[in-house]
Structure formats: structure tokens, C-alpha cells
C-alpha positions as a LaTeX table, in Angstrom:
\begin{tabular}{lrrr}
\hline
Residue & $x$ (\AA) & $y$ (\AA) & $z$ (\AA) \\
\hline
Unk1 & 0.00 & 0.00 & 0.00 \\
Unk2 & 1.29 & 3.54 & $-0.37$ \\
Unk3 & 0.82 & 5.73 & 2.25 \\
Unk4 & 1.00 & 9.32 & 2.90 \\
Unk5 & 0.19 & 11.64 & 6.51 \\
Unk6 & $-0.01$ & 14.99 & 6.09 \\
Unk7 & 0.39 & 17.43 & 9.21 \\
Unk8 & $-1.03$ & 20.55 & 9.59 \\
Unk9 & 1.16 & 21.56 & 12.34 \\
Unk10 & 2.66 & 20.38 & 15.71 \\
Unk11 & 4.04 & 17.10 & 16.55 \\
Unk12 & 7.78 & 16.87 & 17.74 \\
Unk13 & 8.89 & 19.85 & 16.45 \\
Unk14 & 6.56 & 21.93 & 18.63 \\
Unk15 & 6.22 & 19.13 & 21.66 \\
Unk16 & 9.11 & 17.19 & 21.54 \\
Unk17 & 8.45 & 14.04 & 23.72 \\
Unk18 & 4.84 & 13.69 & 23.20 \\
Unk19 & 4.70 & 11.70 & 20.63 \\
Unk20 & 0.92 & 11.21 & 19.95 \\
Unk21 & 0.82 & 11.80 & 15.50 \\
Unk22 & 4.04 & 9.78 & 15.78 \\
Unk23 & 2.70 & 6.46 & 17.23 \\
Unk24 & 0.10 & 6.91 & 14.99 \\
Unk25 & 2.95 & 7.03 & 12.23 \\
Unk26 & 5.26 & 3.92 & 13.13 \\
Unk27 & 1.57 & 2.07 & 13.56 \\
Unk28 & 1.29 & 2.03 & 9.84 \\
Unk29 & 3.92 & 0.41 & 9.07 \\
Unk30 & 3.48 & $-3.58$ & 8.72 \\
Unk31 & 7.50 & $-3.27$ & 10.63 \\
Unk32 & 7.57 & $-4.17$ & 14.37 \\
Unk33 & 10.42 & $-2.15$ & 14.45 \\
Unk34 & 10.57 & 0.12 & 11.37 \\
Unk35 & 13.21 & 2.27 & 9.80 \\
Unk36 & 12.53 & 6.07 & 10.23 \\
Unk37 & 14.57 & 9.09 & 8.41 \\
Unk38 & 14.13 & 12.49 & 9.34 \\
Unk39 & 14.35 & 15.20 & 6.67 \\
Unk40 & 15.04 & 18.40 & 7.77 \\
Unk41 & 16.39 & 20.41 & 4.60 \\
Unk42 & 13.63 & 22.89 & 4.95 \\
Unk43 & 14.91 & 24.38 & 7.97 \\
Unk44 & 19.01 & 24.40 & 6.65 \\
Unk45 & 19.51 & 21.14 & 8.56 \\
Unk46 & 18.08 & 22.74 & 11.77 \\
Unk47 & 20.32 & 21.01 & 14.72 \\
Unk48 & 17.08 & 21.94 & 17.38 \\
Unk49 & 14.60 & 20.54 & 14.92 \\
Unk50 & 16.82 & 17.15 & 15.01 \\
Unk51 & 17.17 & 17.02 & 18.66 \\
Unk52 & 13.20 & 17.17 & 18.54 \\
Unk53 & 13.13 & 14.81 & 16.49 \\
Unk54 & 15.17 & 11.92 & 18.52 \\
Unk55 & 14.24 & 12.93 & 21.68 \\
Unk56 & 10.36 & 12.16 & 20.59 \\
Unk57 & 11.13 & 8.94 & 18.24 \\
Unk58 & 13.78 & 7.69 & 20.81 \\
Unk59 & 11.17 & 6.48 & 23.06 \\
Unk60 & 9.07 & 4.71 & 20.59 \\
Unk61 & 9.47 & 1.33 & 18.88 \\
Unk62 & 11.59 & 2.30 & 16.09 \\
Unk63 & 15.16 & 2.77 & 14.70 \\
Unk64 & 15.94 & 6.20 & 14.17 \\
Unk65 & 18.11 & 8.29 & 11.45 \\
Unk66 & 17.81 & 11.83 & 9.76 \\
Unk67 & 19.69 & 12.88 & 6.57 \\
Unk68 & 21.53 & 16.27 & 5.94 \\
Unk69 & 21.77 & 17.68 & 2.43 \\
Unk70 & 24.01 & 20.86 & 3.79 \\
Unk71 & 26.52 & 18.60 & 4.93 \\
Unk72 & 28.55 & 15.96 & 3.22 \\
Unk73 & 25.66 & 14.22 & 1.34 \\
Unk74 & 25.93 & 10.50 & 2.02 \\
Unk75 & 24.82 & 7.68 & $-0.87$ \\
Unk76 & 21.40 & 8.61 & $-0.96$ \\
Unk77 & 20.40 & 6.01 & $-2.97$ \\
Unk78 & 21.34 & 3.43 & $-0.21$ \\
Unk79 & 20.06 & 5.86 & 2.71 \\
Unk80 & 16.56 & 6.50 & 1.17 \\
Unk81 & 16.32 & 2.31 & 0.23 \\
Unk82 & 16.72 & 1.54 & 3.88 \\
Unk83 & 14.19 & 3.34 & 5.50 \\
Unk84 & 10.50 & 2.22 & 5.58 \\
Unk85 & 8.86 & 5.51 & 6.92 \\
Unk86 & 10.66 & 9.07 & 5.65 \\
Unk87 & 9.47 & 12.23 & 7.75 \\
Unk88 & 9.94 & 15.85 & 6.48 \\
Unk89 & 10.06 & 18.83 & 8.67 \\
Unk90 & 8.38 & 21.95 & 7.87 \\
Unk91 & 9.89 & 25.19 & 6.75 \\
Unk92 & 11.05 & 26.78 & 3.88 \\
Unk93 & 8.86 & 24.30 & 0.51 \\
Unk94 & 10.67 & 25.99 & $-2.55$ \\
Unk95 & 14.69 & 25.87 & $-1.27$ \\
Unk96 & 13.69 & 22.36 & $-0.08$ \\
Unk97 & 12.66 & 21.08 & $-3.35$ \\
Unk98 & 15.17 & 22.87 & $-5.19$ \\
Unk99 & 17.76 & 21.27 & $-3.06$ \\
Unk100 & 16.29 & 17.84 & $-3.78$ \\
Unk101 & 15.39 & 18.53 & $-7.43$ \\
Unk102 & 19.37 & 19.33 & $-7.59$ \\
Unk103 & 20.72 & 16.36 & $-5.90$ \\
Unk104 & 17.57 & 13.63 & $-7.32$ \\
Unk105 & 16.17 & 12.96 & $-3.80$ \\
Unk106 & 13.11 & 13.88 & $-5.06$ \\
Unk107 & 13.13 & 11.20 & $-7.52$ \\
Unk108 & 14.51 & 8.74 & $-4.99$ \\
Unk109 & 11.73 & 9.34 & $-2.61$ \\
Unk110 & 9.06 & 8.94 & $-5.90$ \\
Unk111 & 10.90 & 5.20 & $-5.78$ \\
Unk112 & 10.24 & 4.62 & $-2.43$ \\
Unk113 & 7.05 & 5.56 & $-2.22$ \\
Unk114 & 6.27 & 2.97 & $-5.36$ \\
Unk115 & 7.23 & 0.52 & $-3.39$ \\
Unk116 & 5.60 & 1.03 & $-0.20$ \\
Unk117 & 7.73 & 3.27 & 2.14 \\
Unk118 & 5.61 & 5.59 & 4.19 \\
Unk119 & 5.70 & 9.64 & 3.71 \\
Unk120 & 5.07 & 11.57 & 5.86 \\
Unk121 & 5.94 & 15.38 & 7.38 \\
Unk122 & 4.54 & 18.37 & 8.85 \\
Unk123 & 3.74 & 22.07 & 7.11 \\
Unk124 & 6.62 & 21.55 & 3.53 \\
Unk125 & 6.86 & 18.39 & 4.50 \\
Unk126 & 2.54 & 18.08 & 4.33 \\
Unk127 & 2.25 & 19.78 & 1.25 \\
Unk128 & 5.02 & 18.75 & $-0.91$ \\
Unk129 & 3.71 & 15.42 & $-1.59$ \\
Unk130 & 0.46 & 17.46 & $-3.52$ \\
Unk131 & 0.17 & 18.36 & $-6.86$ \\
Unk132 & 0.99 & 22.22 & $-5.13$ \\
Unk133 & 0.78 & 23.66 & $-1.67$ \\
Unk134 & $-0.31$ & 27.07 & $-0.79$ \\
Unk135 & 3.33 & 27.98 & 0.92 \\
Unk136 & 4.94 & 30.87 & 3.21 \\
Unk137 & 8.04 & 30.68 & 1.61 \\
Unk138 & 8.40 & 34.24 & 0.32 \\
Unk139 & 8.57 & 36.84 & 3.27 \\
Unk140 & 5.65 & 39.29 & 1.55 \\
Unk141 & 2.89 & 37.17 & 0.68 \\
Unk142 & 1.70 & 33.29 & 0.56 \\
Unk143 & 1.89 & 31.55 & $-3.43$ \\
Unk144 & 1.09 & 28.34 & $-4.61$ \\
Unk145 & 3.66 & 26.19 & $-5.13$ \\
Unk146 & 4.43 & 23.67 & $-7.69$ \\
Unk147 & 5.42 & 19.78 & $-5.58$ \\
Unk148 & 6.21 & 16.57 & $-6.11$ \\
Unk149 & 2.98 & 15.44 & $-7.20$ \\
Unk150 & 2.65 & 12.14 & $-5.74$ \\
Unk151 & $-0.83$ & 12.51 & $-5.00$ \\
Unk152 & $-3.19$ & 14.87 & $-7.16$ \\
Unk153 & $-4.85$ & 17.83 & $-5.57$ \\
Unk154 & $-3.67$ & 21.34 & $-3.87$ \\
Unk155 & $-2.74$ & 21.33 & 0.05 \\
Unk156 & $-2.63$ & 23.85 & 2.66 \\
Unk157 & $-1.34$ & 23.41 & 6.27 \\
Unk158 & $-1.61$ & 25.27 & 9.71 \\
Unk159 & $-5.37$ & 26.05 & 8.14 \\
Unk160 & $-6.66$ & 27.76 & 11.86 \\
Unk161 & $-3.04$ & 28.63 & 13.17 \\
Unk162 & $-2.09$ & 31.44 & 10.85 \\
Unk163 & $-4.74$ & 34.68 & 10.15 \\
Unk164 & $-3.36$ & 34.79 & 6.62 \\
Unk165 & $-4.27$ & 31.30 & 5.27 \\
Unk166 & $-7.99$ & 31.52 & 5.04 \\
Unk167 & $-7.83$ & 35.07 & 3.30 \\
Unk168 & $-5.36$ & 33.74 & 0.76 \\
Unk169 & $-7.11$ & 30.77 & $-0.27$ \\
Unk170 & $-10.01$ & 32.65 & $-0.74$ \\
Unk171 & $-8.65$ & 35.26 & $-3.18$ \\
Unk172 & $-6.63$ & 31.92 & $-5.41$ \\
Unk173 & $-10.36$ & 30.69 & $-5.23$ \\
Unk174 & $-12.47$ & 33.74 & $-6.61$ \\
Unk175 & $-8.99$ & 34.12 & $-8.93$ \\
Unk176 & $-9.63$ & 30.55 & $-10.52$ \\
Unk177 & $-5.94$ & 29.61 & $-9.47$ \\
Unk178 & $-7.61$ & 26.40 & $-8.16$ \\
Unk179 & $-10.52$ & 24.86 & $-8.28$ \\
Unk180 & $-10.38$ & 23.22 & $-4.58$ \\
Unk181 & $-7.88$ & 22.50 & $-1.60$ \\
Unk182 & $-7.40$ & 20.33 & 1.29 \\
Unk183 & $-6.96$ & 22.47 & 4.53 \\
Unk184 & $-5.33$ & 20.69 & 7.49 \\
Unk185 & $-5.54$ & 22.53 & 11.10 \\
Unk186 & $-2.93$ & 23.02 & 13.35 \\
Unk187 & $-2.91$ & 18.84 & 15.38 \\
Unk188 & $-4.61$ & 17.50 & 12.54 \\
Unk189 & $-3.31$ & 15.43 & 9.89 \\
Unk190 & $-4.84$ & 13.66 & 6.53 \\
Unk191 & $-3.82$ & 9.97 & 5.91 \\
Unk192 & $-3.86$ & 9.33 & 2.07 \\
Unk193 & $-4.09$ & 5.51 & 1.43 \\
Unk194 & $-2.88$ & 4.50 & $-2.76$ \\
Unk195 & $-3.66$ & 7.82 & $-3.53$ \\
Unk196 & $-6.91$ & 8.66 & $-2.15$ \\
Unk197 & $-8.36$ & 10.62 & 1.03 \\
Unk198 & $-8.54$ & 7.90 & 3.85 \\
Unk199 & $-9.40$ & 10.07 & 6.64 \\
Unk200 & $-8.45$ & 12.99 & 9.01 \\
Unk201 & $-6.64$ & 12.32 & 11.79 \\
Unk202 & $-7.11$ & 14.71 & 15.63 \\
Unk203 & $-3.85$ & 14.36 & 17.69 \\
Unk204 & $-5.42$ & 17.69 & 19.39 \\
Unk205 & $-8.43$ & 19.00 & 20.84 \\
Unk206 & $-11.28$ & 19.19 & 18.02 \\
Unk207 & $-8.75$ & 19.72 & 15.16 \\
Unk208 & $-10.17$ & 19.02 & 11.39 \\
Unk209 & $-9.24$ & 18.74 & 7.94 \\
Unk210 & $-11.45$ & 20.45 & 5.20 \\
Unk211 & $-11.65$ & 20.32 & 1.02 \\
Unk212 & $-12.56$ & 23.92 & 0.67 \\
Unk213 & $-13.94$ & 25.56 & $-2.72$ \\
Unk214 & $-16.22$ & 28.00 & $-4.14$ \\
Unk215 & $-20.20$ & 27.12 & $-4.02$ \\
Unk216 & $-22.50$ & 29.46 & $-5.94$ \\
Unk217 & $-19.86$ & 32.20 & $-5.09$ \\
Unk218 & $-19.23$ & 31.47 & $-1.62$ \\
Unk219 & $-16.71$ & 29.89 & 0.37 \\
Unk220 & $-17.56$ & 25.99 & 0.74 \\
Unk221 & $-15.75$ & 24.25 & 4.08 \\
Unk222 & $-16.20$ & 20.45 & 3.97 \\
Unk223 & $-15.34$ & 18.24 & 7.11 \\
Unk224 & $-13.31$ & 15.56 & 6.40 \\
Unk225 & $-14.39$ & 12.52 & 8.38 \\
Unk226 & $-12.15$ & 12.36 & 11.41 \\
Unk227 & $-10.77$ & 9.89 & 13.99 \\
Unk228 & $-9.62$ & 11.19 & 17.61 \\
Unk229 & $-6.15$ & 9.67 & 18.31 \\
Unk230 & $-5.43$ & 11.89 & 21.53 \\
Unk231 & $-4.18$ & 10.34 & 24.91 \\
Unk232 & $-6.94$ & 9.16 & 26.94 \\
\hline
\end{tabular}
């Protein structure tokens, strides 16, 4: 099956340790003990972002790596075949896929996906499985970005965390720039099972994903069905 889990926002990079979205993660893999690589190029190899990282998947039933593309590269061919989750951090969309584009990650990654290996990410790393995400990678305004198009449709994260989302989706919608987009809250994430919509996921209190679009003129929110994963 190919996977993909999409986060809105949060997870390890905001509450290292918790580790709620992240069991939910490993848990799809048909490994007792899977192989999981962090990506953090969008963030310039963040060395915080990576210490969030281990200190959260540490603790769970997994074996843990993260690969650096502004260091010495290693064989990524051999690194990318070895894992059987990948998870990409958020941050900056367009230097990250330029940076992959230029080194053929991106086509490495297509590969593993093929074949089964779970994607998955947060914010750049949500969107840039979609056909484009609506990013914040330019300082002045938020664009829609071309992506890796794994899966078809448009994607936009932190969808109730930042004012500026819901006004800019609006104005590509009335501008015919798309059609329709999946919006995933802040603790929220959308698990996309060979290519389709599975279902929303809540690692936070009341969180949603929508597919938004234009109705008759007016802006159209529709709940994607949900399951609550948060710690009894």
C-alpha cells in the first residue's frame, strides 16, 4: 500500500516528547520495528529541529536516522532504500525542493514511495507530496507552489493557526488559481491511502481537515471525516 500523513502543524517539532501523531505514524507500518529518516532540509539542517526529532522517536518502537543535504551528502540512494517511513520537517517548501530537485532525492523518494515506504511530514513536508501547496516561503505574501505530485490535488497546512491562510485561499479561489484545496488545522493530519483521502486524523483538541472551494460564489468548508487519536 502507499501511504502518505499529512500534518497541519505540531508534533515533535513543537512538543518534543509527546509523541501522539508519531505512534500513529510507526503504527502504519506492517515493521515491528521500522526504519525512520528524518528530513530536515527545509529548515538548513536545523540542529534543534533534530534534537526534537530523537528525543520524541527515541522512546518509541523504532530505529531512528535523519539525513543532511548541507553537509557531506551520504549515498542517498542506499540511505533513502533503507528506511520504511521518511518524515519531512516543515519550513522553507521551494529551497527544499530545489535542493532535492538538484541532488535527485526527489526522484529517490518517488521510488520509495512505489514501493511502499511511508511519507510523511509536517507544514513543507505536508504539502510537498500534492500536486501544489499554498506555501509561506516568500517573506511578503503566501503563493502556490508547484510539488512533487505524488498525490493529485492542492494542500494547505496550519489552516486555523495562521490569520493569513484563510484570506489567501479565498482570493486563489475567486482568482480561478484552483478549483479546490485540502486544509489541514494546526494537530490534525490527513492519511492518504494508494492515492486517495482515507481520513483525518485529531492528535489535538477538536482539530479538522477540510476540502474547501467555491459554491454558488461562496466559500464551501467540507469536514473531512475524522478519527480522535489523543491520549486518553
Amino acid at each position: 500500500m502507499k501511504q502518505i500523513i499529512a500534518i497541519g502543524g505540531g508534533g515533535f517539532g513543537r512538543n518534543p516528547g509527546e509523541g501522539v501523531i508519531e505512534t500513529y505514524i510507526l503504527n502504519q507500518s506492517n515493521k515491528s520495528n521500522p526504519n525512520i529518516c528524518f528530513i530536515p532540509t527545509a529548515t538548513g539542517d536545523s540542529e534543534s529541529y533534530k534534537v526534537s526529532f530523537y528525543s520524541t522517536f527515541s522512546h518509541l518502537k523504532c530505529q531512528v536516522t535523519h539525513l543532511d543535504m548541507f553537509r557531506r551528502t551520504p549515498n542517498l540512494r542506499k540511505k533513502i532504500e533503507q528506511q520504511d517511513i521518511i518524515f519531512v520537517g516543515g519550513g522553507n517548501t521551494k529551497s527544499m525542493l530545489a535542493v532535492w530537485r538538484d541532488w535527485g532525492l526527489d526522484s529517490l523518494l518517488k521510488e520509495a514511495y512505489e514501493r511502499g515506504v511511508i511519507m510523511s511530514g509536517v507544514s513543507a513536508g505536508a504539502i510537498c507530496w500534492f500536486e501544489k501547496g499554498i506555501t509561506d516561503s516568500w517573506e511578503e505574501d503566501l503563493f502556490l507552489l508547484p510539488c512533487l505530485g505524488f498525490v493529485d490535488g492542492i494542500c494547505c497546512p496550519h489552516y486555523d493557526e495562521e490569520k493569513d491562510r484563510k484570506p489567501a485561499l479565498k482570493k486563489m479561489l475567486k482568482r480561478d488559481l484552483l478549483q479546490d484545496c485540502f486544509c489541514i488545522e494546526g494537530d490534525a493530519a490527513l492519511h492518504i491511502k494508494n492515492g486517495d483521502i482515507s481520513h483525518s486524523i485529531s492528535f489535538g483538541k477538536n482539530k479538522k481537515s477540510f476540502r474547501t472551494k467555491l459554491k454558488n460564489g461562496k466559500y464551501f468548508e467540507e469536514k473531512i471525516s475524522s478519527i480522535d487519536i489523543r491520549k486518553k
